[in-house]
C-alpha positions in Angstrom: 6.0 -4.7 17.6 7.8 -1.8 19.2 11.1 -0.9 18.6 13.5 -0.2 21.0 17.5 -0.3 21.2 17.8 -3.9 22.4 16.1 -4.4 17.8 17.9 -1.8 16.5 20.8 -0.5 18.5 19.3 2.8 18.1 16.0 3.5 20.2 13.0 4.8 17.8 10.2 7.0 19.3 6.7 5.6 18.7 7.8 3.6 15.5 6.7 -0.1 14.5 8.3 -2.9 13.2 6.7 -3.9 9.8 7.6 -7.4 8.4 6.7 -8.8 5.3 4.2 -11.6 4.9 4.9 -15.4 5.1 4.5 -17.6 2.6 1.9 -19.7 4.6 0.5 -16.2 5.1 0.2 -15.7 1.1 -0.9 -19.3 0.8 -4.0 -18.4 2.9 -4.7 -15.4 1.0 -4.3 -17.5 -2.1 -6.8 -19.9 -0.8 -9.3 -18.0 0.0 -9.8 -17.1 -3.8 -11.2 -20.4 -4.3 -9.1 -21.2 -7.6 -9.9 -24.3 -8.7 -7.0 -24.5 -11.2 -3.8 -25.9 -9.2 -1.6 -24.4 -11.4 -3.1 -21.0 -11.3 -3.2 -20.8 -7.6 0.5 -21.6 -8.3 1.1 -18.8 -10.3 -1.0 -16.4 -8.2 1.0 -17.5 -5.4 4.0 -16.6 -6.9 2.7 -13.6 -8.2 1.1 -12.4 -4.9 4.5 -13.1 -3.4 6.6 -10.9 -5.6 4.1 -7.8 -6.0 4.4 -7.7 -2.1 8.0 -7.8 -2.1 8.7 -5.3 -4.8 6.0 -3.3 -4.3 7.2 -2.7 -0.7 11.0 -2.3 -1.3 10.3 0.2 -4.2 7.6 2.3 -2.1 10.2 2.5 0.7 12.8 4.2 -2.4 10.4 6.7 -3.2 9.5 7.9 -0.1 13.2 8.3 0.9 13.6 10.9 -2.1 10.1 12.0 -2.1 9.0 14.1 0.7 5.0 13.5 0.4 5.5 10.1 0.1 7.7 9.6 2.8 4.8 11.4 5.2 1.9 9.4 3.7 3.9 5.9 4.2 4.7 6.8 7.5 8.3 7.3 6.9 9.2 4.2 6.0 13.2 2.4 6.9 14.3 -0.6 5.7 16.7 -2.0 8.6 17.0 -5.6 7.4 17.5 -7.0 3.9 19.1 -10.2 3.4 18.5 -14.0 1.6 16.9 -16.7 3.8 16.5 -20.7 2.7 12.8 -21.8 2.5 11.5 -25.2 1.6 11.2 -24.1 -2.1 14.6 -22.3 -2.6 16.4 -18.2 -2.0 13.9 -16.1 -0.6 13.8 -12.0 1.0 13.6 -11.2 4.0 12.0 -7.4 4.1 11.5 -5.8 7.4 11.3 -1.7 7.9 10.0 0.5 10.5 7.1 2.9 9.7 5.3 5.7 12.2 2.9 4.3 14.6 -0.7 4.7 13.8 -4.4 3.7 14.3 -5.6 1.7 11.6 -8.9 4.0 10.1 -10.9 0.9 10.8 -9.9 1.0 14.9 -10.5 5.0 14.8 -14.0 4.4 13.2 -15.4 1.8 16.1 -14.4 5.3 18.7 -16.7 7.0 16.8 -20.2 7.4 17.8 -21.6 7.4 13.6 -25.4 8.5 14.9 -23.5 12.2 16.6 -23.3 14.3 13.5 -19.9 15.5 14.8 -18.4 11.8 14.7 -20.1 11.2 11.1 -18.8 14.2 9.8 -15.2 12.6 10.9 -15.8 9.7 9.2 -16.2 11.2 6.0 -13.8 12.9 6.0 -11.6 10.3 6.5 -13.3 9.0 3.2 -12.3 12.2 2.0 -9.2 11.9 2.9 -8.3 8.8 1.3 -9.4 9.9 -2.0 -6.9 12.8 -2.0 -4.1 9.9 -0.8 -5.5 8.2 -3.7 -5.1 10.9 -6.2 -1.4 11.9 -4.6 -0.4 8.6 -5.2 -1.7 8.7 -8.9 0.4 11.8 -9.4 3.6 9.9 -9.2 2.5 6.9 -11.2 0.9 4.5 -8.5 -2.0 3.4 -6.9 -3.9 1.1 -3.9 -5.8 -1.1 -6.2 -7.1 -2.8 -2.7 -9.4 0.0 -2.2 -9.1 -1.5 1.4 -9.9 1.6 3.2 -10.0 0.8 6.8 -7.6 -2.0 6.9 -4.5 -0.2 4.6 -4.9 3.1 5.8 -4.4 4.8 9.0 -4.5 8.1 11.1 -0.9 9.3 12.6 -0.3 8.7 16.5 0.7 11.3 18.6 -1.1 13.9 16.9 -4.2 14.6 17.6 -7.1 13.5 15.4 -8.1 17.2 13.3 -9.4 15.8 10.0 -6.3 17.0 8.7 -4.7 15.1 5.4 -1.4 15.8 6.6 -2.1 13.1 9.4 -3.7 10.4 7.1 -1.0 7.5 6.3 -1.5 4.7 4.1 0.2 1.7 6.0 0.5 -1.4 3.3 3.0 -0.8 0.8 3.1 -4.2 -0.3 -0.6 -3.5 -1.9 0.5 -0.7 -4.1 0.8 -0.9 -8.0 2.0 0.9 -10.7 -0.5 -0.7 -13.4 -2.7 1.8 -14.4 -4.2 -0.3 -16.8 -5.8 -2.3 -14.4 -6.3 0.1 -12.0 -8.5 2.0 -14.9 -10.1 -1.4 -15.2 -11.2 -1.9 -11.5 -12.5 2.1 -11.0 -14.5 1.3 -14.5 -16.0 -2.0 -12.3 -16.1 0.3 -9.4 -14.4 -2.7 -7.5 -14.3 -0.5 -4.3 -18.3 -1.8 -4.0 -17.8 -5.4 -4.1 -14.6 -5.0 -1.4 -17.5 -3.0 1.1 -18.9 -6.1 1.1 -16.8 -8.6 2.2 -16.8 -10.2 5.3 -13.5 -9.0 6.0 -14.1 -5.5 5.4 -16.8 -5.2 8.2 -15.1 -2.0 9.9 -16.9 0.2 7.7 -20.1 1.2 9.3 -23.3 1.1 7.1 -24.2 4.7 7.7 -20.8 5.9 5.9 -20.8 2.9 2.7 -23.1 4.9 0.5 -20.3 7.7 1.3 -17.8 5.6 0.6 -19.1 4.4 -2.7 -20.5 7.7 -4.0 -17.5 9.7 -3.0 -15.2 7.4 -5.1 -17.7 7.4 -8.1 -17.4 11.1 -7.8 -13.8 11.6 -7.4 -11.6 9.0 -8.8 -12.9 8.6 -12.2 -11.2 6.9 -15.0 -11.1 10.5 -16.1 -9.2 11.8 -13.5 -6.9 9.5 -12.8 -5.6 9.9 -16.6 -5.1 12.9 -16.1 -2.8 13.4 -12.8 -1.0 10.0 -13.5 2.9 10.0 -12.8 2.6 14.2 -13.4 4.7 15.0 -10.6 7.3 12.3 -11.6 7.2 13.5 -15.3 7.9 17.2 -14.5 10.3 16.3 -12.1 11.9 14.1 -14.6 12.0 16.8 -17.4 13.7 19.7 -15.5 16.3 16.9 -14.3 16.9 15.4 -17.9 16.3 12.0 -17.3 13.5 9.0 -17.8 12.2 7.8 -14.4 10.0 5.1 -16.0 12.1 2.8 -15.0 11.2 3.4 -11.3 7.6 2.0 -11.8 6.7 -1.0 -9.3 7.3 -4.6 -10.6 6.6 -3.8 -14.1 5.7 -6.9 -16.3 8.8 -7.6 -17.6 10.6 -7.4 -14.5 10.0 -10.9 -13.0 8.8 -13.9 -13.4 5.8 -13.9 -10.7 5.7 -18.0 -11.1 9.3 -18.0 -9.8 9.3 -16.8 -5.8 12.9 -17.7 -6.0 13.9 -15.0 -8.6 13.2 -12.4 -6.0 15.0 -12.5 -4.0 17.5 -12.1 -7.0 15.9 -8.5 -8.0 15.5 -7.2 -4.5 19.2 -7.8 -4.0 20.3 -6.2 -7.1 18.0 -3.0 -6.4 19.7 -3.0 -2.7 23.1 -3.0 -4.2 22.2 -0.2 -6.8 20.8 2.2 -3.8 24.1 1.9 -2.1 
């Protein structure tokens, strides 16, 4: 959806509207787990529900005080937060604007993969996401989706010159802080399984053994120890105080069985930005 000053009041050049999921929209993504267990489709529900809400309120914080995480989201702006009434009780309402891009998997079917010129792009857009990958592991968080062509995008009105600095990653709602399981998932190699799915077809066969080796290669377990939350730990040392706290939807925050406390936290964080 584009943006103009009939939305906003104030026109915005090349932007897009970003609004957060349903919850028929989380209910279908819920299904398609194939939980048997009602009560844990509940709580997954709820869960995916308030990871997607937090996750996406607190990405659009950082990025506003952090300069290369305010390029790679794609400048995120949250321009409406307020309570709604659902069927089941209080719920957020999360809309920001982000850059405009094309989606990596949209930029890959332009590419001709049998040209070596047009190969070469594609990995290094594979490269590419590895060094988003990494950034984001040097302030504490991660894309546990490893959903490469869907999540991640290439910046629009630049031109396309396999440059980092014009890679975007365009899902906040998908990022975590949990480094535990994000160990546990690059231990799995999970990013192998995802390749594979029927909904990840974008990714051309030539560039999956890419893909997988250049993850195995790059964003070890090892790695990922190493850089995590570096940046945010010197930054937090020369300033004098603990940003822990700033982690995304750490356990203890919610209750991800109980969508209606969310709206609860989001509201609280809103107040304290002011």
């Amino acid at each position: 959806m584009y943006l103009d000053d009939t939305t906003l009041e104030v026109a915005e050049i090349r932007r897009v509207l970003k609004i957060a999921q349903t919850p028929a929209e989380v209910e279908r993504s819920v299904l398609r787990l194939n939980i048997e267990d009602r009560e844990e489709r509940s709580r997954k529900f709820g869960y995916l529900l308030a990871m997607g809400a937090v996750s996406t309120y607190s990405a659009i914080k950082w990025a506003a005080r952090e300069p290369d995480l305010d390029l790679l989201f794609g400048q995120p702006r949250l321009v409406e937060f307020r309570t709604g009434r659902l069927s089941y009780g209080a719920l957020y309402n999360l809309s920001y604007t982000q850059d405009l891009t094309t989606p990596i998997g949209d930029l890959l079917a332009t590419l001709n993969i049998n040209n070596e010129h047009d190969l070469r792009i594609g990995c290094q857009l594979i490269d590419n996401y590895i060094d988003a990958q990494l950034l984001l592991c040097s302030y504490g968080l991660c894309d546990p989706g490893f959903k490469f062509t869907d999540n991640c995008a290439q910046s629009i009105p630049a031109p396309f010159d396999d440059s980092f600095i014009n890679f975007r990653v365009i899902d906040l709602g998908e990022l975590s802080s949990d480094i535990a399981q994000f160990l546990d998932l690059i231990q799995k190699e999970d990013w192998r399984d995802i390749v594979n799915r029927s909904e990840y077809t974008q990714l051309p066969s030539e560039l999956q053994e890419y893909f997988n080796d250049a993850l195995k290669q790059r964003l070890t377990s090892e790695a990922v120890t190493k850089i995590w939350h570096t940046r945010i730990a010197s930054k937090s040392a020369e300033a004098g105080y603990d940003s822990s706290a700033d982690a995304i939807a750490s356990e203890n925050m919610i209750d991800y069985a109980v969508p209606s406390e969310i709206a609860v936290i989001l509201r609280r964080q809103s107040n304290e930005a002011r």
